[in-house]
C-alpha positions in Angstrom: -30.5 -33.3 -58.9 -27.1 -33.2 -57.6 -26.5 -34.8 -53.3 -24.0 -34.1 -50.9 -22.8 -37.0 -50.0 -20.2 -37.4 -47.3 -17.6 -40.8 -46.4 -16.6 -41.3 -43.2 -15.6 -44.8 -43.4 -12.9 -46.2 -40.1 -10.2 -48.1 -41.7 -10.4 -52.2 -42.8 -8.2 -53.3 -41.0 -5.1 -54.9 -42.4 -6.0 -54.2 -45.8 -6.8 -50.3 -46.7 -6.7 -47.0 -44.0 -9.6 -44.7 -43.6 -8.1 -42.4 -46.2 -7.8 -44.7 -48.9 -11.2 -46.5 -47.8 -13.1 -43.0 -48.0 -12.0 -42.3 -51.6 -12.0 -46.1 -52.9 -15.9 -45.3 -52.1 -16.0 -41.8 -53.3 -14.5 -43.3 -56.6 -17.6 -45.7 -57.1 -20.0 -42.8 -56.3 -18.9 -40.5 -58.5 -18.3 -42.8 -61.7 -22.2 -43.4 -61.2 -22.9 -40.1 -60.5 -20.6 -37.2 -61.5 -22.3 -34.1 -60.9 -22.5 -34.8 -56.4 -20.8 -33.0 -53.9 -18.4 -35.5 -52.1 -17.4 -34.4 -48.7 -14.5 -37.4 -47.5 -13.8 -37.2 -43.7 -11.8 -40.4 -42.7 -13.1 -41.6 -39.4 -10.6 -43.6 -36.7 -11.9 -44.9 -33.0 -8.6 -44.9 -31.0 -7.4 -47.9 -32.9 -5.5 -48.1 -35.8 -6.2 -44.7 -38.0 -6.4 -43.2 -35.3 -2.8 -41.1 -35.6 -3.7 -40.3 -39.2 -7.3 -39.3 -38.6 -5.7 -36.2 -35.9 -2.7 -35.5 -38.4 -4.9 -34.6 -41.2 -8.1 -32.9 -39.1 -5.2 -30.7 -36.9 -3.5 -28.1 -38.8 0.1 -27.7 -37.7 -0.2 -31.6 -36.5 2.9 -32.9 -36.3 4.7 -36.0 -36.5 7.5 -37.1 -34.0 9.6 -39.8 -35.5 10.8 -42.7 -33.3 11.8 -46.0 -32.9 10.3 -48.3 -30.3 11.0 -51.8 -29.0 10.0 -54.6 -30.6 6.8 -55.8 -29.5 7.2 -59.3 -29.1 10.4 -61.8 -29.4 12.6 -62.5 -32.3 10.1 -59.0 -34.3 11.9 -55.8 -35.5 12.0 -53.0 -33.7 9.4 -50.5 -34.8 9.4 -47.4 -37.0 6.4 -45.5 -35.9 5.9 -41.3 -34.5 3.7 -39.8 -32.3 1.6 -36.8 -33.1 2.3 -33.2 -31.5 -0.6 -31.1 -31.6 -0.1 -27.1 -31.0 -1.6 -26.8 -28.3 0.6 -28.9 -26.3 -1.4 -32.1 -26.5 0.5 -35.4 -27.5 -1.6 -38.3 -29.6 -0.2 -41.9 -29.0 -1.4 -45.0 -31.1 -1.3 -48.1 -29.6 -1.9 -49.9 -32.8 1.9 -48.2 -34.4 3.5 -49.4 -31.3 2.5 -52.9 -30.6 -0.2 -53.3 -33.0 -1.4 -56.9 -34.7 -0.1 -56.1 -37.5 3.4 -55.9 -36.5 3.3 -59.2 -34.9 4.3 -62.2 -37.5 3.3 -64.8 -36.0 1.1 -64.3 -33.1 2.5 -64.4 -29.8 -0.8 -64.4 -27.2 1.8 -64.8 -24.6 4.6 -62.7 -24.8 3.2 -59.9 -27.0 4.0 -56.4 -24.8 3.3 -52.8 -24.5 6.6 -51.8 -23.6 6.6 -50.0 -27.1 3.8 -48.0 -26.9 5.0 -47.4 -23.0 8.2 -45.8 -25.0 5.9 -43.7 -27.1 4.2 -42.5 -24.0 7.7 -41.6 -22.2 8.9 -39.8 -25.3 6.1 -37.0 -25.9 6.3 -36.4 -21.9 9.9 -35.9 -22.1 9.4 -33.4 -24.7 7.0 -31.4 -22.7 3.5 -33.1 -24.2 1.2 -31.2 -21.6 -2.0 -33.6 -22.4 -2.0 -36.9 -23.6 -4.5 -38.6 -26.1 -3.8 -42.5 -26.0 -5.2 -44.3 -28.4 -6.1 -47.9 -27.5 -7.2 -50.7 -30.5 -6.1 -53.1 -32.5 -3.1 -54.5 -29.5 -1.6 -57.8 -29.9 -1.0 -58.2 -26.4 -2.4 -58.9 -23.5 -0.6 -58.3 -20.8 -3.0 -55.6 -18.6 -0.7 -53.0 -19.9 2.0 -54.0 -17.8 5.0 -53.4 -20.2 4.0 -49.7 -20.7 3.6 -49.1 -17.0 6.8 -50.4 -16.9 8.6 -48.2 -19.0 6.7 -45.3 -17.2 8.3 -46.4 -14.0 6.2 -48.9 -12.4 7.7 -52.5 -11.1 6.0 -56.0 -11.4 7.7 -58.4 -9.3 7.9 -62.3 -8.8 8.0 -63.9 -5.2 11.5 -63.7 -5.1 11.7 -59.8 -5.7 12.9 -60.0 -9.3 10.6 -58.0 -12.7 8.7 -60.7 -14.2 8.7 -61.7 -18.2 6.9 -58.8 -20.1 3.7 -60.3 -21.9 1.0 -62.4 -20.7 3.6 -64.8 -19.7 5.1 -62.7 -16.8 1.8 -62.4 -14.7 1.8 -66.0 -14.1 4.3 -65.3 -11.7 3.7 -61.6 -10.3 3.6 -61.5 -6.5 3.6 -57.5 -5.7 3.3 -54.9 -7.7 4.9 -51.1 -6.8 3.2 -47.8 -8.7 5.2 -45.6 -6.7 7.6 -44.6 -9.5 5.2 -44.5 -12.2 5.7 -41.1 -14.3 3.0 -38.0 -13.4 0.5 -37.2 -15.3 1.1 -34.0 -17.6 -1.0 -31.0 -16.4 -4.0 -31.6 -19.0 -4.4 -35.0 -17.5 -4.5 -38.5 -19.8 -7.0 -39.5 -22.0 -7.7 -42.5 -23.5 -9.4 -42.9 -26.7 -11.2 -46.1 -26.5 -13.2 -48.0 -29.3 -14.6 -50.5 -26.6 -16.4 -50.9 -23.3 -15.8 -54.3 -22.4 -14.4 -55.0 -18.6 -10.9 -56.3 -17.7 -12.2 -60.1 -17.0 -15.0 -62.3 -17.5 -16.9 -63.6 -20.6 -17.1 -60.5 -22.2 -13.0 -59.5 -20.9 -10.2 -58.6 -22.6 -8.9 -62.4 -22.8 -12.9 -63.9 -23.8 -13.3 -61.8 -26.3 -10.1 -60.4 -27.5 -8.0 -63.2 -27.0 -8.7 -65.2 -30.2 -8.0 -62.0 -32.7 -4.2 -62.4 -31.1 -3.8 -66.0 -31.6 -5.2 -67.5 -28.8 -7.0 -70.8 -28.7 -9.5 -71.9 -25.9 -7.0 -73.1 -23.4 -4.9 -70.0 -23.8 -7.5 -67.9 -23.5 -8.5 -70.1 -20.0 -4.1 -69.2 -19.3 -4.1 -65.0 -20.5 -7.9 -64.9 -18.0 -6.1 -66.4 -15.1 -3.0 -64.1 -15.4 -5.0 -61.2 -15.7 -6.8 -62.1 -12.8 -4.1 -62.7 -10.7 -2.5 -59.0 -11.9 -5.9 -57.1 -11.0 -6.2 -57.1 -7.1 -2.2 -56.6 -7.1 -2.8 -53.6 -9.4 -6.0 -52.5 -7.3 -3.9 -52.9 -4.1 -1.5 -50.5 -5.2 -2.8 -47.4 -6.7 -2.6 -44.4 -4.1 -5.3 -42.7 -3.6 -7.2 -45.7 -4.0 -9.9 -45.9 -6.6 -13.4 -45.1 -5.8 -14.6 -48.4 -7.8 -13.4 -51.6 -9.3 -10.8 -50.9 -11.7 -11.5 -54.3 -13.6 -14.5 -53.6 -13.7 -14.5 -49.9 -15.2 -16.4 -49.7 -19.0 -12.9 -50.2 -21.2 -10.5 -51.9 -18.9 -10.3 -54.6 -21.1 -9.5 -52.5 -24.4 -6.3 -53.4 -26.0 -5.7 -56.7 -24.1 -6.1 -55.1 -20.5 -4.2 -51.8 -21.2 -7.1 -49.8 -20.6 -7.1 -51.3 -16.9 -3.4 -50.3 -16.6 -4.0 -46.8 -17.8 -6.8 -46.5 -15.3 -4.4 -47.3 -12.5 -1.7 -44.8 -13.8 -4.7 -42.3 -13.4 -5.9 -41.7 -17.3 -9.7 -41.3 -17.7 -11.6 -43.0 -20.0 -13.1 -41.3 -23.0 -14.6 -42.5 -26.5 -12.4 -42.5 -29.2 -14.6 -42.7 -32.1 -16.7 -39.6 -30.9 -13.8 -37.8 -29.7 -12.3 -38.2 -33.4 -15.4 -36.9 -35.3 -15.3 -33.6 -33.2 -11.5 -33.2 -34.2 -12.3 -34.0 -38.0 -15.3 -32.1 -37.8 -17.8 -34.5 -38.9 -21.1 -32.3 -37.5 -20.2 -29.4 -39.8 -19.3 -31.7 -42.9 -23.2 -33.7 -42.2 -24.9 -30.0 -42.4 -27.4 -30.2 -45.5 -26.1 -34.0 -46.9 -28.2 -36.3 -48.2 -26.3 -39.4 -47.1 -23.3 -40.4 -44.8 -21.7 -43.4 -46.0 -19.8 -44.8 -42.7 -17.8 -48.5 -42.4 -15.4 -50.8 -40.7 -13.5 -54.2 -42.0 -16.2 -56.1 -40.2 -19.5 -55.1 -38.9 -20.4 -57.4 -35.9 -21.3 -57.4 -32.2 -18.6 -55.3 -31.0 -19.6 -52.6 -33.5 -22.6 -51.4 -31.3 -19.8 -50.5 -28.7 -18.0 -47.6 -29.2 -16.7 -48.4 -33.0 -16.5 -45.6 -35.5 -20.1 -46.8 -37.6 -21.9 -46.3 -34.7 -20.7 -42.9 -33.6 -21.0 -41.7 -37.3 -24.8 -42.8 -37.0 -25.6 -41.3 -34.2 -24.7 -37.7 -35.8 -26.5 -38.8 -38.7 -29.2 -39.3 -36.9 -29.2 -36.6 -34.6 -28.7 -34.6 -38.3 -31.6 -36.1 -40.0 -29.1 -37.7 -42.5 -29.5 -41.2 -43.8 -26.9 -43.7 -43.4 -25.5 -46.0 -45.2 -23.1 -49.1 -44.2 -20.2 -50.7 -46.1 -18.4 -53.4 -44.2 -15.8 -56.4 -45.5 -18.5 -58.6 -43.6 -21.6 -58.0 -42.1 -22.5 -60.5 -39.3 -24.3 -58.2 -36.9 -27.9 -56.5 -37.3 -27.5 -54.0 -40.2 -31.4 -53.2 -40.0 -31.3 -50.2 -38.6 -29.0 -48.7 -41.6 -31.0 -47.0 -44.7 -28.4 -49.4 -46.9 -26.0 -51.9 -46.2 -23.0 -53.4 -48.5 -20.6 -56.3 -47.2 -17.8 -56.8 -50.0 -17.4 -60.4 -49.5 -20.7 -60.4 -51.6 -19.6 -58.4 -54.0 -16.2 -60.1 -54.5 -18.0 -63.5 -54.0 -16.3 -64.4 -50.5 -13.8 -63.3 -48.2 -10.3 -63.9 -49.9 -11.2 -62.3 -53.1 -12.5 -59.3 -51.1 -9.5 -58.9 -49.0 -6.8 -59.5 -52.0 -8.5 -56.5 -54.4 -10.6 -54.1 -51.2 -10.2 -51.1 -53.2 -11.6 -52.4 -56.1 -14.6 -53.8 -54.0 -14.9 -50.5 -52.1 -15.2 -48.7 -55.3 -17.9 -51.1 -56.4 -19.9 -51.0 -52.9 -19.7 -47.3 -53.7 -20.9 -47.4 -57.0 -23.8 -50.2 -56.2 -24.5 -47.2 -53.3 -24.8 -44.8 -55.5 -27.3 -46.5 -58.1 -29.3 -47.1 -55.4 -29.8 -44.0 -54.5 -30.9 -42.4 -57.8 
């Protein structure tokens, strides 16, 4: 009897985009079995993908070329676009800007967003009239203080004078003026989170973040105390003044504090992943399957907040739709998933998996599909 089956994998990261994960896994289904209806909707969160995911969902998306500052010392500028949707609406990656995998090596300290701040600046200045920001995948952590600085805010040492951009700069930040910061387009800012995690603490931008971007235990100690020192300065300066903590909004500490910095320009906070399945119409596409295969490059704690998996369960679920997990590695409970396949046990550990992923994807999907005979 023949299934509809549909992929709505996020991307693994810096090895294969949602695109090429979502038919890698197709591939393996169908060579099991031929006769199934294969529905592929490529899934993003607000991280990397996410640019992608809009272009192709969108018709008459379309790309703005542009080149960008380089997002740390001694790297090449960037190469990247925006996304111009008809409506007006501008989409913004963080990840094509300032992303970790345009960072060789890792700089904790002196990583920026000044790029994706120049991204931001150029779809304003050609008339963007809302703004989707999506924030994921940063090497930086710098409380989103070099965007906001391209946007017109200043960030000054005790002397009057702009402080370093990165991390390293808010060790010596004394005042901070928002006065000149940009306004908002008409539709308002909205950022496209894949996290909920607060500016600081153990579960902050710098605790938990930190050591993706290079950051040993002392450093992190160094990027916490910086960012610390930047929130009340930040907090002090936004007019009207927020009704709450800032630092302590649900996503302040995406992308290494930028969310926080967003917040003070005025953005709201939104969820990226579920925000993406309405635009690629994931609902519709579930209507009579018989499975949704969903995955991310590694299935762990942070998954449960806000990642692409756990938004494509929930409308699974809500659908009456099985689901079924692929991941690179699985180190979180899978339990609650009607099948689960990590490719570092297919490929027999984690180098092999990473050096062939689409041939392991293709052979999670086949394994998939056996099992479900």
């Amino acid at each position: 009897m023949s299934r509809r089956v549909v992929f709505a994998p996020d991307s693994f990261k810096g090895t294969v985009d949602a695109a090429d994960a979502a038919a890698a896994l197709a591939r393996g289904w169908r060579a099991e079995r031929p006769d199934d209806e294969l529905v592929l909707r490529p899934m993003a969160d607000g991280g990397e993908g996410t640019l992608d995911a809009f272009a192709a969902a969108v018709p008459g998306a379309e790309r703005v070329a542009l080149e960008v500052a380089p997002p740390a010392p001694g790297q090449p500028v960037v190469g990247t676009s925006w996304l111009r949707l008809p409506d007006g609406t501008a989409v913004v990656e963080l990840a094509a800007t300032c992303g970790l995998g345009l960072v060789d090596p890792l700089q904790p300290f002196d990583a920026h967003t000044s790029g994706f701040g120049e991204a931001i600046a150029a779809a304003l200045d050609s008339g963007a009239t809302r703004l989707l920001l999506g924030l994921g995948g940063s090497a930086s952590t710098d409380g989103g203080t070099g965007a906001l600085t391209v946007l017109g805010a200043r960030f000054l040492d005790g002397d009057g004078r702009p402080v370093l951009l990165g991390s390293r700069g808010l060790a010596s930040v004394a005042s901070v003026d928002l006065s000149g910061l940009r306004a908002l387009p008409p539709g308002g800012v909205l950022i496209l989170g894949d996290v909920t995690n607060p500016l600081l603490g153990p579960s902050g931008a710098a605790a938990v973040f930190g050591p993706q971007k290079g950051a040993d235990a002392a450093t992190v100690d160094v990027l916490e105390a910086n960012l610390a020192r930047l929130a009340p300065l930040v907090e002090a300066a936004v007019e009207p003044p927020a009704s709450g903590a800032l630092a302590e909004a649900p996503g302040s500490g995406a992308a290494g504090g930028t969310g926080f910095g967003l917040l003070a320009w005025g953005a709201s906070m939104g969820a990226g992943a579920r925000l993406v399945a309405e635009a690629v119409g994931l609902a519709d596409a579930l209507a009579g399957a018989d499975l949704v295969v969903t995955g991310e490059g590694r299935f762990d704690g942070q998954s449960e907040a806000g990642k692409a998996p756990t938004e494509v369960a929930a409308l699974a679920r809500a659908a009456g739709v099985p689901v079924a997990l692929v991941a690179g590695s699985i180190t979180a409970d899978a339990s609650a998933f009607a099948a689960s396949v990590a490719l570092v046990d297919l490929a027999g550990g984690g180098a092999a998996a990473m050096a062939e992923p689409v041939r392991w994807l293709e052979a999670a999907g086949a394994a998939l599909a056996r099992e479900h005979a």
